[in-house]
C-alpha positions as CSV (number, residue, x, y, z in Angstrom):
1,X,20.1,-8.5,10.9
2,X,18.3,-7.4,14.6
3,X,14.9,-8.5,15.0
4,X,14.5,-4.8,14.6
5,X,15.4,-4.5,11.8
6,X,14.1,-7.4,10.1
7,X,10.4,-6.3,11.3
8,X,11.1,-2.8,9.8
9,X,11.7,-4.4,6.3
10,X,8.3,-6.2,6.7
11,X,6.8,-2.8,7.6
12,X,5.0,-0.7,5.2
13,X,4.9,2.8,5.2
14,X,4.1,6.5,2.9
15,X,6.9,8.5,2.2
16,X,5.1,10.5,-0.7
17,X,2.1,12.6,-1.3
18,X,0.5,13.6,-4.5
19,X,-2.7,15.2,-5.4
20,X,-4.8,17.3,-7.5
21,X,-8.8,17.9,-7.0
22,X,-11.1,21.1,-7.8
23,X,-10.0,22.1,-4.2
24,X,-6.0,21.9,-4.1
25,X,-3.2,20.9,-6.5
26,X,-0.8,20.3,-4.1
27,X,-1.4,18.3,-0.5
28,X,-0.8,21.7,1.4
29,X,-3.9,23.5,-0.7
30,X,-5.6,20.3,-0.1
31,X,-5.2,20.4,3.2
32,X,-6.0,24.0,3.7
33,X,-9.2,23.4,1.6
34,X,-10.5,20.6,3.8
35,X,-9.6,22.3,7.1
36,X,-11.8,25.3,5.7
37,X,-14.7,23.5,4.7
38,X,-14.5,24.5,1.1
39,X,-16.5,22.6,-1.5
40,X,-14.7,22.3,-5.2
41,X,-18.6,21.4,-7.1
42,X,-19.9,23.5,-9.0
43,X,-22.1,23.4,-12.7
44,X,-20.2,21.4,-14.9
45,X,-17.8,23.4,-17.6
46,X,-18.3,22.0,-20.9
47,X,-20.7,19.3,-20.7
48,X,-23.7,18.3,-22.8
49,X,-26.7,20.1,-22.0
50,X,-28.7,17.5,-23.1
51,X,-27.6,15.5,-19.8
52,X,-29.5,15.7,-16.8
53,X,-26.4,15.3,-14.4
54,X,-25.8,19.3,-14.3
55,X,-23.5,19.3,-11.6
56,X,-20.2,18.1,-10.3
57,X,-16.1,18.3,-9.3
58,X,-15.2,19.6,-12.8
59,X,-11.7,19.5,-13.8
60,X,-12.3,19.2,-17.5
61,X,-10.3,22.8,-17.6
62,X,-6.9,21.0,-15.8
63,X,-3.9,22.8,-17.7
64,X,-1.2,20.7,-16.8
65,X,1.8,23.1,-18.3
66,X,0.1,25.8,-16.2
67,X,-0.2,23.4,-13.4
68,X,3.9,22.4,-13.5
69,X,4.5,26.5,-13.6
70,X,2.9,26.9,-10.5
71,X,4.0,23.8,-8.6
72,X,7.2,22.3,-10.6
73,X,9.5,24.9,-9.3
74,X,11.0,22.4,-6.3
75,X,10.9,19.5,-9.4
76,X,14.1,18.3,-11.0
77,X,13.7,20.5,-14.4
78,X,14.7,16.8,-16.2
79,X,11.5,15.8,-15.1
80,X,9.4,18.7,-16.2
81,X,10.5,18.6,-19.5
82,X,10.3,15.0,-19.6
83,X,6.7,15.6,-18.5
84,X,5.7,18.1,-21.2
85,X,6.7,15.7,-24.1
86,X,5.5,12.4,-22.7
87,X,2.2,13.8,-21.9
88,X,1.6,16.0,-25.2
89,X,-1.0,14.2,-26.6
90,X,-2.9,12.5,-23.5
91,X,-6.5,12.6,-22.2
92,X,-7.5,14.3,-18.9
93,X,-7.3,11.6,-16.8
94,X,-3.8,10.1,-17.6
95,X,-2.6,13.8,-17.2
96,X,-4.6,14.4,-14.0
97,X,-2.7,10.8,-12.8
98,X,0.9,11.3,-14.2
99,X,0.5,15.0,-12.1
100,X,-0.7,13.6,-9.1
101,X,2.5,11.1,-9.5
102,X,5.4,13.2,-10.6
103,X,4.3,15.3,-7.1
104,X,4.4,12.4,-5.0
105,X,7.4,10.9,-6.6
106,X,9.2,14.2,-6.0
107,X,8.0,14.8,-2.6
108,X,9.8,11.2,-1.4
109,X,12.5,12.5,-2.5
110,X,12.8,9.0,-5.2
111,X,14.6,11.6,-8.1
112,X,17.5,11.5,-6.1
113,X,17.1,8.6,-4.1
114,X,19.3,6.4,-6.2
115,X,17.1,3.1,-6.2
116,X,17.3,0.9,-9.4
117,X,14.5,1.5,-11.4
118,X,14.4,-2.2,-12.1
119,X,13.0,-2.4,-8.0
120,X,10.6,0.3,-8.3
121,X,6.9,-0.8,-9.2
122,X,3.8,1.5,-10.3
123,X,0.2,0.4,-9.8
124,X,-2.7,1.7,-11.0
125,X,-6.0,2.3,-9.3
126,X,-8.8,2.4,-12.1
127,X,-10.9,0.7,-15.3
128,X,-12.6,2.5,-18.4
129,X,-10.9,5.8,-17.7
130,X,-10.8,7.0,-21.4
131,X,-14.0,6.5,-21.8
132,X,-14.9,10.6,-22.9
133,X,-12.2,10.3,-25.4
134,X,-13.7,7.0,-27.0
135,X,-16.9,9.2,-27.2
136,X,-15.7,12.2,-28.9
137,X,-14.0,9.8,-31.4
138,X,-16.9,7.8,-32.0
139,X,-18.8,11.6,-32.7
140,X,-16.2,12.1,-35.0
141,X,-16.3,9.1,-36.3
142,X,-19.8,9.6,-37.3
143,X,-19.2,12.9,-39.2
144,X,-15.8,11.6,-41.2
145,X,-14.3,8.4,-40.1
146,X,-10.4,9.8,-41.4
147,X,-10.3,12.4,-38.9
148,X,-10.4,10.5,-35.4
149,X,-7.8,10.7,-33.6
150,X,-4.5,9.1,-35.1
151,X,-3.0,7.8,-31.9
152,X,-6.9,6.2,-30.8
153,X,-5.6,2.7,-31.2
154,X,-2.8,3.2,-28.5
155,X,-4.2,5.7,-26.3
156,X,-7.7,4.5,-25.7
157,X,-6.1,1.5,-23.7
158,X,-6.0,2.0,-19.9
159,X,-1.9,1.0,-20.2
160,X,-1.5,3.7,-22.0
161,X,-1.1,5.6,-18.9
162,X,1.3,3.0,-17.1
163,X,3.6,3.5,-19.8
164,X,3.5,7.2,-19.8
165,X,4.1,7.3,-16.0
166,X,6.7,4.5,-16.1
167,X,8.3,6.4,-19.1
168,X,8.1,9.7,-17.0
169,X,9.1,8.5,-13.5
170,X,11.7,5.8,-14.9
171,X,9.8,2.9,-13.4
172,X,10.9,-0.5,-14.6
173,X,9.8,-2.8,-12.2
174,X,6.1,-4.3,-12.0
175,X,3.5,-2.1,-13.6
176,X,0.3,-2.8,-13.7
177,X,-3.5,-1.8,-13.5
178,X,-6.1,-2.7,-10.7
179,X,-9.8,-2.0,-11.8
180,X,-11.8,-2.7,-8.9
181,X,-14.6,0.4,-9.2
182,X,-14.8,3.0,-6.3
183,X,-12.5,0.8,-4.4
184,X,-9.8,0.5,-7.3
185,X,-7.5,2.6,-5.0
186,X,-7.6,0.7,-1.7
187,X,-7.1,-2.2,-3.4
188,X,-3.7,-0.7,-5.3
189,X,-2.4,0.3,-1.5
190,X,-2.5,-3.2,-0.7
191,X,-1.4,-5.2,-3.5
192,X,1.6,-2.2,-3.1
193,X,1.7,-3.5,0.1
194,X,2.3,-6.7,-0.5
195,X,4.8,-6.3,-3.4
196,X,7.2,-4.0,-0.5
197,X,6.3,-7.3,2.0
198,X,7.4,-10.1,-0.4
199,X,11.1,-8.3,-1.0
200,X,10.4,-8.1,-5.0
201,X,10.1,-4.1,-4.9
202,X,12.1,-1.2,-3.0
203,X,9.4,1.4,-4.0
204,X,6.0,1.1,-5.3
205,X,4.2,4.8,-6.5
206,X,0.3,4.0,-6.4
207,X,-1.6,6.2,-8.3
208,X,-5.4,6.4,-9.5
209,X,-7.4,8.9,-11.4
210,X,-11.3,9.1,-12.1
211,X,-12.1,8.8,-15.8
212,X,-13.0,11.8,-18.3
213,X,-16.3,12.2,-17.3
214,X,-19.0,11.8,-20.3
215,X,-22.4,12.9,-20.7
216,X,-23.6,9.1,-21.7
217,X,-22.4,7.6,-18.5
218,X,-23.3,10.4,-16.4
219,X,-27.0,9.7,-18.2
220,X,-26.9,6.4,-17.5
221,X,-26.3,7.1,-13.3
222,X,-28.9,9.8,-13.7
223,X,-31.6,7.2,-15.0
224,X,-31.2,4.6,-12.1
225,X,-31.1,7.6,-9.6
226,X,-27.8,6.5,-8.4
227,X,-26.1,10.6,-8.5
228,X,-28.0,13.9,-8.3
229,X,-29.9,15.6,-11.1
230,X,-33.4,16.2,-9.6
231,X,-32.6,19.2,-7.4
232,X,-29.4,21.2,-6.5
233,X,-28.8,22.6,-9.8
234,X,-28.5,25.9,-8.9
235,X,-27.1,25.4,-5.6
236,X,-24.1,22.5,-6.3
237,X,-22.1,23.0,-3.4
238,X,-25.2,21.9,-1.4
239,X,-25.7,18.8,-3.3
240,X,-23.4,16.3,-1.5
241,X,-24.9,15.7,1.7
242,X,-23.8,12.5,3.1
243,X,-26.0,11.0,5.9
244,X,-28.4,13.9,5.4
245,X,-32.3,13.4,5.0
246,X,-32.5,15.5,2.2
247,X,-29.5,13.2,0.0
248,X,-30.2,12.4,-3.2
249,X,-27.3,10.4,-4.9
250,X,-23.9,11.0,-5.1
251,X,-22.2,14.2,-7.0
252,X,-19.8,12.7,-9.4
253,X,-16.1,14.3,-9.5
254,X,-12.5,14.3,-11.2
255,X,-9.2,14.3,-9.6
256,X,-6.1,12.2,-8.8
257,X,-4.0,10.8,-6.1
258,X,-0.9,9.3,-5.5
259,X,0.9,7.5,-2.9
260,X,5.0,6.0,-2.6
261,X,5.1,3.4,-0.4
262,X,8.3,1.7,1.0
263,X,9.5,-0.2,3.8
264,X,10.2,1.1,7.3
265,X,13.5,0.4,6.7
266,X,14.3,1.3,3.4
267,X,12.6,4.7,4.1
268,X,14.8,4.7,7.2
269,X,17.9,4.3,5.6
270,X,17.7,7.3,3.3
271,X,16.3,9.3,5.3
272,X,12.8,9.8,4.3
273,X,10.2,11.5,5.6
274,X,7.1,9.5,6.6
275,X,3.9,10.3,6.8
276,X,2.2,7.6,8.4
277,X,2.3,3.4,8.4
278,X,0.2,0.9,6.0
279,X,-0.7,-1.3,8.6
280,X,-2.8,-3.7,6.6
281,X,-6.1,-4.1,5.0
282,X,-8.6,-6.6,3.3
283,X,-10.3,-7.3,-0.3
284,X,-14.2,-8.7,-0.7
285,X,-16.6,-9.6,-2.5
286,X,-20.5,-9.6,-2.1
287,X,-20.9,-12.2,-5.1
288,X,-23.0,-9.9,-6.5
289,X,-23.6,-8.2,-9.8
290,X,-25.8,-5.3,-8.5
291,X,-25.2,-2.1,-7.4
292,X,-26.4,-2.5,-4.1
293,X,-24.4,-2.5,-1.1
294,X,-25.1,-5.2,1.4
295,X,-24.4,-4.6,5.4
296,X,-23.2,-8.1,5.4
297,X,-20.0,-7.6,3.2
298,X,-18.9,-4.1,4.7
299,X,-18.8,-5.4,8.4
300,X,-17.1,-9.0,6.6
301,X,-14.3,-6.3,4.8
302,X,-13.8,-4.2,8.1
303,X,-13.5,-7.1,10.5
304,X,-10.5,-8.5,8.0
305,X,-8.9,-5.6,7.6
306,X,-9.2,-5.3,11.6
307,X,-7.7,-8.6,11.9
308,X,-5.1,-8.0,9.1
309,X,-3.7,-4.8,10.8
310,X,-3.4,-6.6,14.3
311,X,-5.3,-4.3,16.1
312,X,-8.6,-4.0,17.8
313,X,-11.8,-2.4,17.0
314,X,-11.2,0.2,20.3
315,X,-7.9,1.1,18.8
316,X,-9.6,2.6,15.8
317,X,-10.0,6.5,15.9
318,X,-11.2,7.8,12.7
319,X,-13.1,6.7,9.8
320,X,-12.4,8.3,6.7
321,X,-16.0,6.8,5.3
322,X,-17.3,6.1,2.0
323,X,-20.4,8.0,2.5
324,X,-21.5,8.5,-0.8
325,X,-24.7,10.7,-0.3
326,X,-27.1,7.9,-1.5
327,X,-29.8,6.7,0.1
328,X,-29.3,3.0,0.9
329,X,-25.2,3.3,0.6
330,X,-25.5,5.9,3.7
331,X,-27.6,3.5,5.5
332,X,-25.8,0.2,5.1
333,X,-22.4,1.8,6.2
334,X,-23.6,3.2,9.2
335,X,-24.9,0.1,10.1
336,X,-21.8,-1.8,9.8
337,X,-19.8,0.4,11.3
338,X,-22.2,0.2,14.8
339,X,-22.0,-3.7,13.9
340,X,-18.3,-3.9,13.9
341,X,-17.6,-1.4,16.5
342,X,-20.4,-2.0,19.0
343,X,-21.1,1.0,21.4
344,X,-17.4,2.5,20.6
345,X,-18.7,3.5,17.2
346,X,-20.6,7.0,18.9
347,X,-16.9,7.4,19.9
348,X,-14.8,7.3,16.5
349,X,-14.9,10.6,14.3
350,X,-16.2,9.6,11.1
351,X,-16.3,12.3,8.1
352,X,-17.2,12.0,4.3
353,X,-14.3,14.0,2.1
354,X,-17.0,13.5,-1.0
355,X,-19.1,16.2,0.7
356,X,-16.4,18.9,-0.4
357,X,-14.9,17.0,-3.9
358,X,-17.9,15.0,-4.9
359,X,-17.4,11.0,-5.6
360,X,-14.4,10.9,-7.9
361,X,-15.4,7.4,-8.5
362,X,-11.9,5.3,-9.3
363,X,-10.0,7.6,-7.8
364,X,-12.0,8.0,-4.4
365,X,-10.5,5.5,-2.2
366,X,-6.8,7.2,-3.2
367,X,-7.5,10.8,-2.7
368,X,-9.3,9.8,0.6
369,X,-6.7,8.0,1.4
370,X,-4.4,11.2,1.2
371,X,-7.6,13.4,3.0
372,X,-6.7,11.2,5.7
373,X,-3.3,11.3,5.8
374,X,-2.8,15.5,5.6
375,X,-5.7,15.3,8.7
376,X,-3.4,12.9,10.5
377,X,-0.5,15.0,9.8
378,X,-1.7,18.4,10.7
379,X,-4.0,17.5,13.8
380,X,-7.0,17.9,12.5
381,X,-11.1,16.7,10.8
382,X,-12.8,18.5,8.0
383,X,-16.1,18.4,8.0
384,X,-18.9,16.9,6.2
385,X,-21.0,19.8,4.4
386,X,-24.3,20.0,4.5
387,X,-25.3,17.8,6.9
388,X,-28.2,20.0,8.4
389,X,-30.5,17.3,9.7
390,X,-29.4,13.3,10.1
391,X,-31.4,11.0,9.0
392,X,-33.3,8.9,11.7
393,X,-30.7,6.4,13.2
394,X,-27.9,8.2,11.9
395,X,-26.3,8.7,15.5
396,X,-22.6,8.8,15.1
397,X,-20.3,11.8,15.1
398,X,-20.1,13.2,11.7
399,X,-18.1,15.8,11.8
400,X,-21.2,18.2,11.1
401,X,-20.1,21.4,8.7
402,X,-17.0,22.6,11.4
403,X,-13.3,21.7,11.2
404,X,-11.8,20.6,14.6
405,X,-8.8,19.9,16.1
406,X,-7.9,16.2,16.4
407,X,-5.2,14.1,16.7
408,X,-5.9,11.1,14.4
409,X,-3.7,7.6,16.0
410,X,-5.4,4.9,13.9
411,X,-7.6,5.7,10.8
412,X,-10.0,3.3,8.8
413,X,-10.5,4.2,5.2
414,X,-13.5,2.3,3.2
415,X,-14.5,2.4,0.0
416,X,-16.9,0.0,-1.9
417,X,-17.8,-0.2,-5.5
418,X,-20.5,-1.2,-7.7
419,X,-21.2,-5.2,-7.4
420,X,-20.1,-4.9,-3.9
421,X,-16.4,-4.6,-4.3
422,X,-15.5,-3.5,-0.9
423,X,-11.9,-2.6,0.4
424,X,-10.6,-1.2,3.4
425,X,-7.3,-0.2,4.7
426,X,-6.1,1.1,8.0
427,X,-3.1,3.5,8.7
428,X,-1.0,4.6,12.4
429,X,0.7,7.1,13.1
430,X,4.6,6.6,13.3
C-alpha cells in the first residue's frame, strides 16, 4: 500500500446527507430555506395550553408515509416498504430519526454499495427521547391502567430506535447510543470517527433526533427561565435572537439529522460523492452538574479540537455556533471564541442556524452539522434572524438577518449541553 493510500484509509470523510426540520425534508429544501432566511417556529400544534412554553419548531404533525411519497421516489422501493412496516407503531422521534437516515443512507449511495452489513455501524446521537410517549401513557394510565400502550415495555427504551434503524438499513455492525445532551451529536461524529480510524467499520450512519417534546419538560425549562415563554407569543419567528439584547432563552425545536461517514479511501474506491472531510474534534467536561456554561471549558474544547484536527486557529473560517439565544450561554461563547482566536476572531463568519429552527436540543449539534455542510457546499452563510441590536461586546460578524455568498474552507461546529458537556468538531473542504 502507497503512503497515499494508507493516509486516505486513516481519513474520515461524509458521503451522505439526511435531514428533516420545520424548514426542509430534504438537504436541498434545507438548504434553500437557510439561504432565504426562513424561520420554521411558529405556535406549537397540539400542545397543552396549560404550559407556558407557547412557541417553538413543531413537528408534532410529521407524516412519515406522506413524507416517503414526496421524497422516496429516488429510494430502492425494498426500502420503502421495509420502512412502512418497521416503523408502524413508533413515536415521533424514532420516525423523525429513521427518516433523516434512510435519506442519508440512500444518498451515499450504501443500498447498492455492496459493503457487508456486518462492517457497517449506526450511532445514535440522544437520551430520554420518548419521553412524550411515557407521558401520554402515564395519562392513560391514570384513567384505566389496561389500555396503555401494549408495546410500552419495548418501545419506551431509547434502543428501541437502533433496532428499528438497524432492522431498516440492514446494519449489523456496532450499534449503539450516545446521550451526551445538546452535544449528543458531535460527540456521535467523533466516536464514528474513530470507529472508521481503528479499521473495525467500513461505514458508520450517525444519526440523532430531538425527543417528543412534552408540556412537563417544556414547564420545567420555562420555570428556570432557561427558553422563552415571557414574550414572543404572538410573534414566534422573532423569538430566537441569538446575541441580541432583547434574547430571552432559547426556542425549543424538533427535527433530525443524519450523517454516513467513511474513509477517504473506501469512499474513493466506489466512487462516492463527498461532501466534505471529518478532520477531528474533541469531548469535555466542565465537572459540573449545573446548567451553566463556563468560558473556561468552551475555549478548553475548541483548543483540542484545534489541536486534534492539526490545524491552526487562522486556518479556521466559519463557526457554525451554538448560540442558543440565552443570556449567559451567548455571552460565554463569544468570549471564548475571541479567547481562542485572539484578534482573527472579528475575521471568521460566525452564524446561529437555531435562529431559523429553534434549539432542537439532542439533535442540534447533528442538524448543524449538516447546516454547515449544505453552506460549504453551495458557497454560501445564512443568517442569524433577528439580530436587530448586539448586545454590548458582542463584536464579531454575525451574519446579521442577510444570506451572503461565501466560500466556507475550514468550519468549526460547537455545541455544549447542560452540565457543561461541550463538543466540537471541525470539517475541510476536499
Amino acid at each position: 500500500m502507497s503512503n497515499q493510500s494508507h493516509a486516505d484509509e486513516h481519513r474520515v470523510v461524509v458521503t451522505g446527507l439526511g435531514i428533516i426540520t420545520p424548514i426542509g425534508e430534504t438537504p436541498a429544501g434545507f438548504r434553500d430555506s437557510l439561504r432565504a432566511g426562513r424561520s420554521g417556529i411558529t405556535r406549537w400544534k397540539r400542545m397543552d395550553e396549560r404550559c407556558l412554553s407557547k412557541i417553538g419548531g413543531d413537528l408534532s404533525d410529521f407524516d412519515l408515509a406522506a413524507h416517503l411519497e414526496r421524497v422516496g421516489a429516488g429510494y430502492p422501493p425494498h426500502l420503502v416498504e421495509r420502512a412502512h412496516t418497521v416503523l408502524r407503531a413508533t413515536p415521533l422521534t424514532g420516525r423523525l430519526a429513521a427518516a433523516a437516515a434512510l435519506q442519508a443512507f440512500v444518498d451515499a449511495g450504501l443500498p447498492n454499495a455492496g459493503l457487508e452489513p456486518e462492517r457497517v455501524a449506526h450511532l445514535f446521537g440522544g437520551n430520554n427521547l420518548n419521553m412524550n410517549y411515557f407521558v401520554q401513557n402515564v395519562l392513560e394510565f391514570n384513567e384505566d391502567p389496561d389500555y396503555i400502550d401494549p408495546l410500552l415495555g419495548v418501545v419506551l427504551w431509547d434502543t428501541d430506535i437502533l433496532g428499528k434503524i438497524g432492522e431498516l438499513l440492514t446494519v449489523k455492525g456496532p450499534n449503539y447510543m450516545i446521550g451526551n445532551a445538546c452535544a449528543s451529536g458531535n460527540v456521535a461524529l467523533l466516536n464514528g470517527l474513530d470507529l472508521l480510524r481503528s479499521g473495525r467499520v467500513d461505514a458508520v450512519v450517525v444519526s440523532a433526533a430531538t425527543q417528543e417534546l412534552d408540556p412537563v419538560a417544556l414547564q420545567g425549562w420555562a420555570l428556570v427561565d432557561a427558553l422563552v415563554w415571557r414574550n414572543f407569543a404572538d410573534e414566534p419567528q422573532r423569538a430566537s435572537r441569538p446575541w441580541d439584547v432583547r434574547r430571552e432563552g432559547f426556542v425549543p425545536g424538533e427535527g433530525a439529522g443524519a450523517v454516513i461517514l467513511e474513509t477517504l479511501a473506501g469512499a474513493r474506491r466506489r466512487g462516492a460523492r463527498v461532501y466534505a472531510e471529518l478532520l477531528g474534534g474533541a469531548v469535555t467536561c466542565d465537572a459540573t452538574r449545573l446548567p451553566r456554561p463556563v468560558v473556561e471549558g468552551q475555549v478548553r474544547v475548541m483548543r483540542q479540537a484545534l489541536q486534534a484536527a492539526g490545524i491552526a486557529p487562522e486556518q479556521v473560517n466559519y463557526i457554525n455556533a451554538h448560540a442558543t439565544s440565552t443570556l449567559v450561554g451567548d455571552a460565554v461563547e463569544v468570549a471564548a471564541i475571541k479567547e481562542v482566536f485572539g484578534e482573527y476572531a472579528r475575521r471568521i463568519p460566525v452564524n446561529a442556524t437555531k435562529s431559523l429552527i429553534g434549539h432542537c436540543l439532542t439533535a442540534a449539534a447533528l442538524v448543524e452539522f449538516v447546516a454547515l455542510l449544505v453552506q460549504m457546499e453551495y458557497g454560501f452563510l445564512h443568517p442569524t434572524l433577528n439580530l436587530e441590536q448586539p448586545d454590548e461586546g458582542f463584536d464579531l460578524d454575525f451574519v446579521p438577518n442577510v444570506a451572503r455568498p461565501y466560500q466556507i474552507e475550514v468550519g468549526m461546529s460547537n455545541s455544549f449541553g447542560f452540565g457543561g458537556l461541550n463538543a466540537c468538531v471541525i470539517v475541510a473542504r476536499v
